[in-house]
C-alpha positions as CSV (number, residue, x, y, z in Angstrom):
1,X,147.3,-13.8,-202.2
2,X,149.2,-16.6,-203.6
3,X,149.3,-19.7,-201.7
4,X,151.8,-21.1,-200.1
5,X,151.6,-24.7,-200.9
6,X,152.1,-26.2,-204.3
7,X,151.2,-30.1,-206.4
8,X,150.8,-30.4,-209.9
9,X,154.0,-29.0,-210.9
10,X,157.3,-29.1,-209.9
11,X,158.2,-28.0,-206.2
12,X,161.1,-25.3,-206.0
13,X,162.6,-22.9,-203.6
14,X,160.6,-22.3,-200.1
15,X,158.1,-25.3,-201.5
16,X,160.8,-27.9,-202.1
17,X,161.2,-29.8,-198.4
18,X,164.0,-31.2,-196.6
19,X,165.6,-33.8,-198.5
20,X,169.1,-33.0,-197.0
21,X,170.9,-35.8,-197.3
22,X,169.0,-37.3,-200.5
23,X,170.7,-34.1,-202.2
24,X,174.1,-34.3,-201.1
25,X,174.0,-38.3,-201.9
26,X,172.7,-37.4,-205.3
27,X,175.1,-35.0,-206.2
28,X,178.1,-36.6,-204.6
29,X,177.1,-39.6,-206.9
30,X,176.5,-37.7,-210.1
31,X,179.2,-35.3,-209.4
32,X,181.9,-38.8,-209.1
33,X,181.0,-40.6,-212.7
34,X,178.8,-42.7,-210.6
35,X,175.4,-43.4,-212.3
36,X,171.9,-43.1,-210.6
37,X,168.4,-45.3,-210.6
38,X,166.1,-43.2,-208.1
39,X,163.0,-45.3,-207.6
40,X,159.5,-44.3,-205.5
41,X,156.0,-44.6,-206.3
42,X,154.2,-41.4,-208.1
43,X,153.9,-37.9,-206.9
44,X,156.8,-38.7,-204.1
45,X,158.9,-35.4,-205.4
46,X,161.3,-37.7,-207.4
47,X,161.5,-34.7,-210.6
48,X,161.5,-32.0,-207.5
49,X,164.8,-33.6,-206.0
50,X,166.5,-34.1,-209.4
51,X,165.4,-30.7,-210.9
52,X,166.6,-29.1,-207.4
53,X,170.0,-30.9,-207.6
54,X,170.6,-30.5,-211.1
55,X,170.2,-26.2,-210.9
56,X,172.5,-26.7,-207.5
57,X,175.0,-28.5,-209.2
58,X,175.2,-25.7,-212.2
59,X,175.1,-23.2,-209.8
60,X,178.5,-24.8,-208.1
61,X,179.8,-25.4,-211.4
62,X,180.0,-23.3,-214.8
63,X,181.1,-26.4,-216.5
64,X,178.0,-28.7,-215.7
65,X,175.4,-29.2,-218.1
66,X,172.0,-30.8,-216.9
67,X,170.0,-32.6,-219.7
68,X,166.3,-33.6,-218.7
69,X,164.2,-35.9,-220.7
70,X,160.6,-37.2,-220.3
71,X,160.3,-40.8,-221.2
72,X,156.6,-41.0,-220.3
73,X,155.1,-40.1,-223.9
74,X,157.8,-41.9,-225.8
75,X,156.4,-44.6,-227.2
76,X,158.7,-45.8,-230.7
77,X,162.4,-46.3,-231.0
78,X,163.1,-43.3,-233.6
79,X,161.2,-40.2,-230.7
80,X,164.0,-41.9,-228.2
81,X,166.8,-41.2,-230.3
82,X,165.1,-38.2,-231.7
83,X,164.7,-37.1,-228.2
84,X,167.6,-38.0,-226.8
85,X,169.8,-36.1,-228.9
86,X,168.1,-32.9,-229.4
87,X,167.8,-32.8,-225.4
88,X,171.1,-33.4,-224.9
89,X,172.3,-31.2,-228.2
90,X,170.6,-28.4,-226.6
91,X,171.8,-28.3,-223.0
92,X,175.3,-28.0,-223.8
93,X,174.6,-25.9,-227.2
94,X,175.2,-22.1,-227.3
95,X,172.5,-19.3,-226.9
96,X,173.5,-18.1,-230.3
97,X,172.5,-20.0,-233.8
98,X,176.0,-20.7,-234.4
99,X,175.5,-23.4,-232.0
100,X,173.6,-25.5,-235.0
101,X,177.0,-25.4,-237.2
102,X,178.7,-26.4,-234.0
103,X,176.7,-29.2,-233.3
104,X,176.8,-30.8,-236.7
105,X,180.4,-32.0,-236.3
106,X,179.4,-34.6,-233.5
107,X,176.2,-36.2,-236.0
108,X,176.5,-37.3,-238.9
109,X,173.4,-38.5,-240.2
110,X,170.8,-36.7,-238.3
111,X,169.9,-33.1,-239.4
112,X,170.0,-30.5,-236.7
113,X,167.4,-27.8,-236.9
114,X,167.7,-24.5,-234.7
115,X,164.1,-23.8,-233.0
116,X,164.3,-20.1,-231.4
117,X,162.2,-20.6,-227.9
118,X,162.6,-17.2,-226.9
119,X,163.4,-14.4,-229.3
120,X,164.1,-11.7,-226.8
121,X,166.8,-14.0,-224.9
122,X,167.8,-16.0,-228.1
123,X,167.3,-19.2,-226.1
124,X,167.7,-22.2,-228.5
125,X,166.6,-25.8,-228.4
126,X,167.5,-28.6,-231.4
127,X,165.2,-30.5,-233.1
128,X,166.0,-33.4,-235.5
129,X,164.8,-34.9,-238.9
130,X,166.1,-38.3,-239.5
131,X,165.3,-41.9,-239.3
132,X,168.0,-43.5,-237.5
133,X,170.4,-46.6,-239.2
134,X,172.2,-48.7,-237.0
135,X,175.7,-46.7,-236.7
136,X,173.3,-43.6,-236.0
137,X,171.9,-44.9,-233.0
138,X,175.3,-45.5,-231.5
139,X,176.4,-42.0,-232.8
140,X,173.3,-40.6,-230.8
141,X,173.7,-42.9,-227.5
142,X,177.6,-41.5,-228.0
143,X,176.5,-37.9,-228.6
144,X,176.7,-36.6,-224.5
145,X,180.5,-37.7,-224.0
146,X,181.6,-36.5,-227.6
147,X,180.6,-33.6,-226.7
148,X,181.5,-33.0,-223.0
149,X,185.1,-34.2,-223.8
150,X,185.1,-31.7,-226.8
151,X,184.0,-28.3,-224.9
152,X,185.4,-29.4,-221.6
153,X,182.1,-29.9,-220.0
154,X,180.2,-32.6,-217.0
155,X,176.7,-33.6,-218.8
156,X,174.2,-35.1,-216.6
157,X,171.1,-36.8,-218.1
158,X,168.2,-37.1,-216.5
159,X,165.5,-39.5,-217.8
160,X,162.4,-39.1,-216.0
161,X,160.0,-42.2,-216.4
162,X,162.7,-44.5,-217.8
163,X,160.3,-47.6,-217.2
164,X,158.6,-46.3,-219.6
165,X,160.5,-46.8,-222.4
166,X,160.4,-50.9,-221.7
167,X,157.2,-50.9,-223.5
168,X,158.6,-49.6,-227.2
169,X,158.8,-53.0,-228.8
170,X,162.8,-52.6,-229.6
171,X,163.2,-52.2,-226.2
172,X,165.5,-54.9,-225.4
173,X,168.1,-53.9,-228.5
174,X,168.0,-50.6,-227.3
175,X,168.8,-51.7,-224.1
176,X,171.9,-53.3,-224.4
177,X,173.3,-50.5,-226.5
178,X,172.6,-48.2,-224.0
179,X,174.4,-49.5,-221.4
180,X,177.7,-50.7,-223.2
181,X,177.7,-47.4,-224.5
182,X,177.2,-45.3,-221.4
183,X,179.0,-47.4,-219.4
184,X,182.3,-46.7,-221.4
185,X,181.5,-42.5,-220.7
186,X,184.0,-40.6,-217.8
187,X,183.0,-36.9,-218.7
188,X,178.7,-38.2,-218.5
189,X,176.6,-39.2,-215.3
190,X,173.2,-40.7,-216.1
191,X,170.5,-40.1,-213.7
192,X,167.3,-42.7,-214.5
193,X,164.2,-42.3,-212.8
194,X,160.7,-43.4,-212.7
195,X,157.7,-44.3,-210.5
196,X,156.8,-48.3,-211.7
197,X,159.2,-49.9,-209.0
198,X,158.1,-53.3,-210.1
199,X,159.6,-52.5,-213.8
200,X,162.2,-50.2,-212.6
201,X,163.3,-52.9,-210.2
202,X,163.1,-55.7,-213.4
203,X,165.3,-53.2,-215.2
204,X,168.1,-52.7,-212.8
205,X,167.9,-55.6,-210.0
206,X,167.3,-58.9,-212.1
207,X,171.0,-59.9,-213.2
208,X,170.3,-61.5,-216.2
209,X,169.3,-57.8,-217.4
210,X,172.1,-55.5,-219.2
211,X,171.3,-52.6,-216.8
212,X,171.6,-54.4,-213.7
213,X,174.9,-52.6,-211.3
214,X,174.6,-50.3,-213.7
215,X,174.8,-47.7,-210.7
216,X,173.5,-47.0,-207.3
217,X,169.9,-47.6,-206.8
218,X,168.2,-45.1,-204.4
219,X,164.6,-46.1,-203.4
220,X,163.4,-42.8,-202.1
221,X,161.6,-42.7,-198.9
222,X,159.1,-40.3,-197.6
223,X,159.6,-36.6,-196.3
224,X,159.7,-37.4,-192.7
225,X,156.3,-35.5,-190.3
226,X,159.0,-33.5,-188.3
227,X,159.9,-31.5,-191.6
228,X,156.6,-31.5,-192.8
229,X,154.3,-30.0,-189.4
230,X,157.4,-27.2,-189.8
231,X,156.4,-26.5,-193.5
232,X,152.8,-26.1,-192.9
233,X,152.9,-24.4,-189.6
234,X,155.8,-21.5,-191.2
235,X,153.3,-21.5,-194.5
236,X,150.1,-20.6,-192.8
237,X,152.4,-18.4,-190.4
238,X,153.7,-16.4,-193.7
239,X,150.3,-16.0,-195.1
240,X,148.3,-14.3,-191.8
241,X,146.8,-17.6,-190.4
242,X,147.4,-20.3,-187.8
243,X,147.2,-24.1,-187.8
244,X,148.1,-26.1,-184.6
245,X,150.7,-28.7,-185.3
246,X,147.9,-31.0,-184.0
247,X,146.4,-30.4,-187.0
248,X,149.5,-30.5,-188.9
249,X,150.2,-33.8,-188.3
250,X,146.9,-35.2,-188.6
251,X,147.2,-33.6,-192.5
252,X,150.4,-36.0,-192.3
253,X,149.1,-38.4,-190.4
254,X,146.1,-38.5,-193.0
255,X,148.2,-38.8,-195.9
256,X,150.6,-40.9,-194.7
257,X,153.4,-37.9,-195.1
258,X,152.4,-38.6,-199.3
259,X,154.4,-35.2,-200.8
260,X,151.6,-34.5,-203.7
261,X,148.7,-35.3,-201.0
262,X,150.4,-33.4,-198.1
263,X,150.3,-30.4,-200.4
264,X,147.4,-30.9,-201.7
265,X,145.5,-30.8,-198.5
266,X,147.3,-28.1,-197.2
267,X,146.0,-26.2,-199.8
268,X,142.2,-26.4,-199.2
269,X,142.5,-25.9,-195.7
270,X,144.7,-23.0,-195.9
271,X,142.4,-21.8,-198.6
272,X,139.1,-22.5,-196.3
273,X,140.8,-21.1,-193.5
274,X,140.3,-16.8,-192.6
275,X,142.4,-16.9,-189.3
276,X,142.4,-20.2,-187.7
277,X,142.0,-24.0,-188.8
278,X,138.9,-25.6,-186.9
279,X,138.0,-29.4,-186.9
280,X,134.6,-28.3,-188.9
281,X,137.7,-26.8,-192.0
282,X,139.8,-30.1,-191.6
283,X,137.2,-32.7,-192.1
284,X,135.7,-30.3,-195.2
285,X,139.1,-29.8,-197.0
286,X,140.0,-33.9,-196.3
287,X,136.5,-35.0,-198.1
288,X,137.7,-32.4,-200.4
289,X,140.2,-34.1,-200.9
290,X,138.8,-37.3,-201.7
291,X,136.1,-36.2,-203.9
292,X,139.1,-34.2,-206.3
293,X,140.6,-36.9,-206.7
294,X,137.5,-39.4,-207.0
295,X,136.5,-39.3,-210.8
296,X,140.7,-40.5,-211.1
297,X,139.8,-43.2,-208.4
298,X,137.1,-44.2,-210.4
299,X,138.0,-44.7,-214.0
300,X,141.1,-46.8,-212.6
301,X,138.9,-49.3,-210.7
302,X,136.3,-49.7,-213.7
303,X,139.4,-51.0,-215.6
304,X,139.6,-53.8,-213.2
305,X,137.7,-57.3,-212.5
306,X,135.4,-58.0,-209.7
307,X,137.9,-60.1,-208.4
308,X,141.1,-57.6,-208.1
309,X,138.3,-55.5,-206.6
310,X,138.1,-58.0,-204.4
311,X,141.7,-58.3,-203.8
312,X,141.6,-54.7,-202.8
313,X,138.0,-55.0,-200.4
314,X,140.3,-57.6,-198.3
315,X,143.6,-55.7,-198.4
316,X,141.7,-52.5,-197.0
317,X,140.4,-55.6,-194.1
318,X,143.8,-56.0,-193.2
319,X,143.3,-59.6,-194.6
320,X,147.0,-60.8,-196.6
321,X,146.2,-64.7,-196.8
322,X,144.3,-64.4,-199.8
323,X,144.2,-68.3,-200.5
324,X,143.0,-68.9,-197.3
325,X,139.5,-71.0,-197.8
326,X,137.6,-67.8,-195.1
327,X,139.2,-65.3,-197.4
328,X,138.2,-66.8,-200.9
329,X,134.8,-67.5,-199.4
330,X,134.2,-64.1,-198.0
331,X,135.7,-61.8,-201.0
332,X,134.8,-64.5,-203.7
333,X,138.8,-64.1,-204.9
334,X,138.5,-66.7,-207.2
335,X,140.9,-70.5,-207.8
336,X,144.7,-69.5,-207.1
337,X,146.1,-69.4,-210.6
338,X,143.2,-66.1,-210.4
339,X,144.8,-65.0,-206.8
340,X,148.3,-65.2,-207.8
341,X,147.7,-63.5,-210.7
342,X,145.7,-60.5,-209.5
343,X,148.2,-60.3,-206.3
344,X,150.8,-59.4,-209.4
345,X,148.9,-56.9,-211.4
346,X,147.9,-55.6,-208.4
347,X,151.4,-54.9,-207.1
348,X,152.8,-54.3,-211.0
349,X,150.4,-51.4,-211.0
350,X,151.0,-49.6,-207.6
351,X,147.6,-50.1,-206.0
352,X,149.3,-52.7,-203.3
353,X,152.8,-53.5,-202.1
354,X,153.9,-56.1,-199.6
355,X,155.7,-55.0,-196.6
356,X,156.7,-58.2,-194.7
357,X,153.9,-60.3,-194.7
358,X,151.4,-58.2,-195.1
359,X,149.4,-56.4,-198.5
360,X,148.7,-52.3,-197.9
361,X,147.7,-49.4,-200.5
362,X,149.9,-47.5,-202.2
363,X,148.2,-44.3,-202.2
364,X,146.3,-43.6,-198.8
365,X,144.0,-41.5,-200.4
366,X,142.2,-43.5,-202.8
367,X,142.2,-46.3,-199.6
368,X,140.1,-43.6,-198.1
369,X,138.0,-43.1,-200.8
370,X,138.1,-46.7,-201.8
371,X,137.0,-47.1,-198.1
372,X,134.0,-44.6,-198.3
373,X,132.9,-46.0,-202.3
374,X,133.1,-50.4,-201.2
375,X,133.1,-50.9,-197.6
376,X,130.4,-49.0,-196.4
């Protein structure tokens, strides 16, 4: 039997949850010219929402094209261009290899090359050999209005783990071309995305950046419990067992209503479970849970210093004055040029974020497990 709950890829039809109003906003926005930065830490269901928006909005419309690209693994300026424009060439190309000839007429100084991903279907996809002059990159960053205007089309690009791409060193030139060349688009909607909310906020908050009102900027909040106790309760329903929406909002209660964790949890207590979850098959599946995902857990704490692990020992105290002279005695944090900068690195790479006054983990699991591995 196939189960009924789903992490590590993304989450479509009777697994994709709720997220009502997020759609209609999103499409409403991309559907009106008006460009989107969706920002939430990892495994929140960010690609889910877009990927589920983006197939609505095609099914609506004949005339809407959805481009998706992955920014995660792009690491120069020539695979961004390279990229970009075969992603985009082959969204709006057509299933047959004439498409390659009609393509050509919107670059000039790239070569397109046909790649056949599916002979039966004759499903195409562009790649590109080049290496890119200044009045290419323009051409490229041009490339989804030339050719939306030309067949009559809406393109939306999505470009999942846009932070990303701030680390290519000709990031700021790339930059400021991108935006005063999209900005100046009225058949193209740019959807950016991506799960660093201190660099995604850099990019499109801080005014003296070229992206900032470039758009609306949606921080994505969690699936709320009601929705998710439903889910689980109609999943295990479907499948021949029973779960008690006690125990169905402990699993979000547990995971703090965390999409990929929620899931996740789900899973090996519905796959435990013969007729009926028991307290003895939830506390199993939870240190399951933990253990899973420990050997992750670990490798990212050996990368840091006694002191951030520090940082983290007080924050899982509840403890947020960190240059109080009780918390630097009892957590050895170090002077305060050490504090303030482990408080940033801390927060730049999602273990901690403030809420008011106060520090608290990102991801509840690896608090648990952090919990269990430092605070015994």
């Amino acid at each position: 039997m196939k189960a009924p709950f789903q992490f590590g890829s993304l989450a479509e039809k009777e697994n994709f949850i709720d997220r009502i109003e997020d759609r209609a906003l999103l499409k409403q926005l991309l559907m009106s010219g008006i460009h989107v930065m969706l920002i939430s830490p990892r495994r929140w269901g960010k690609s889910s929402l877009v990927k589920a928006v983006g197939e609505e909005l095609k099914a609506e419309d004949k005339n809407v094209r959805v481009c998706y690209i992955d920014a995660f693994s792009i690491s120069t300026e020539v695979e961004f261009y390279r990229v970009f424009a075969s992603r985009v060439m082959s969204c709006a190309a057509s299933r047959f290899k004439k498409g390659v000839e009609e393509m050509k007429k919107f670059l000039t100084g790239a070569v397109p090359q046909l790649v056949i991903r599916d002979k039966v279907t004759e499903f195409v996809t562009f790649d590109l050999r080049f290496q890119p002059q200044e009045k290419d990159k323009l051409e490229i960053l041009e490339l989804p209005e030339k050719i939306a205007a030309a067949k009559g089309l809406r393109i939306i690009v999505c470009i999942d783990e846009f932070q990303q791409l701030a680390n290519i060193p000709q990031y700021p030139d790339m930059e400021g071309k991108m935006r005063s060349v999209w900005q100046l688009q009225h058949n193209v909607s740019y959807c950016l995305y991506g799960s660093k909310r201190h660099m995604m906020t850099e990019i499109f908050n801080d005014s003296s950046k070229p992206f900032y009102r470039f758009g609306q900027v949606i921080w994505l909040k969690k699936i709320e419990e009601r929705y998710w106790v439903e889910f689980i309760i109609n999943a295990f329903k479907r499948t021949g067992k029973s779960i008690s929406s006690e125990f169905a909002k402990r699993i979000c209660g547990v995971t703090q209503c965390h999409s990929w964790y929620v899931q996740q949890l789900s899973f090996f207590i519905w796959n435990s479970t013969d007729t009926e979850v028991t307290e003895e098959i939830f506390d199993r599946s939870l240190q399951r849970l933990i253990d899973t995902n420990a050997p992750m857990f670990q490798n990212d704490v050996e990368q840091l210093t006694a002191s951030q692990k520090a940082m983290l020992r007080a924050v899982n105290d509840g403890r947020y004055q960190f240059a109080a002279d009780e918390t630097k005695r009892l957590y050895n944090m170090g002077n305060a040029n050490t504090i303030a900068r482990n408080k940033r690195l801390l927060q730049d790479k999602d273990y901690i974020e403030q809420r008011g006054q106060r520090f608290h983990f990102v991801d509840p699991i690896f608090q648990l497990w952090f919990n269990q591995e430092y605070n015994n």
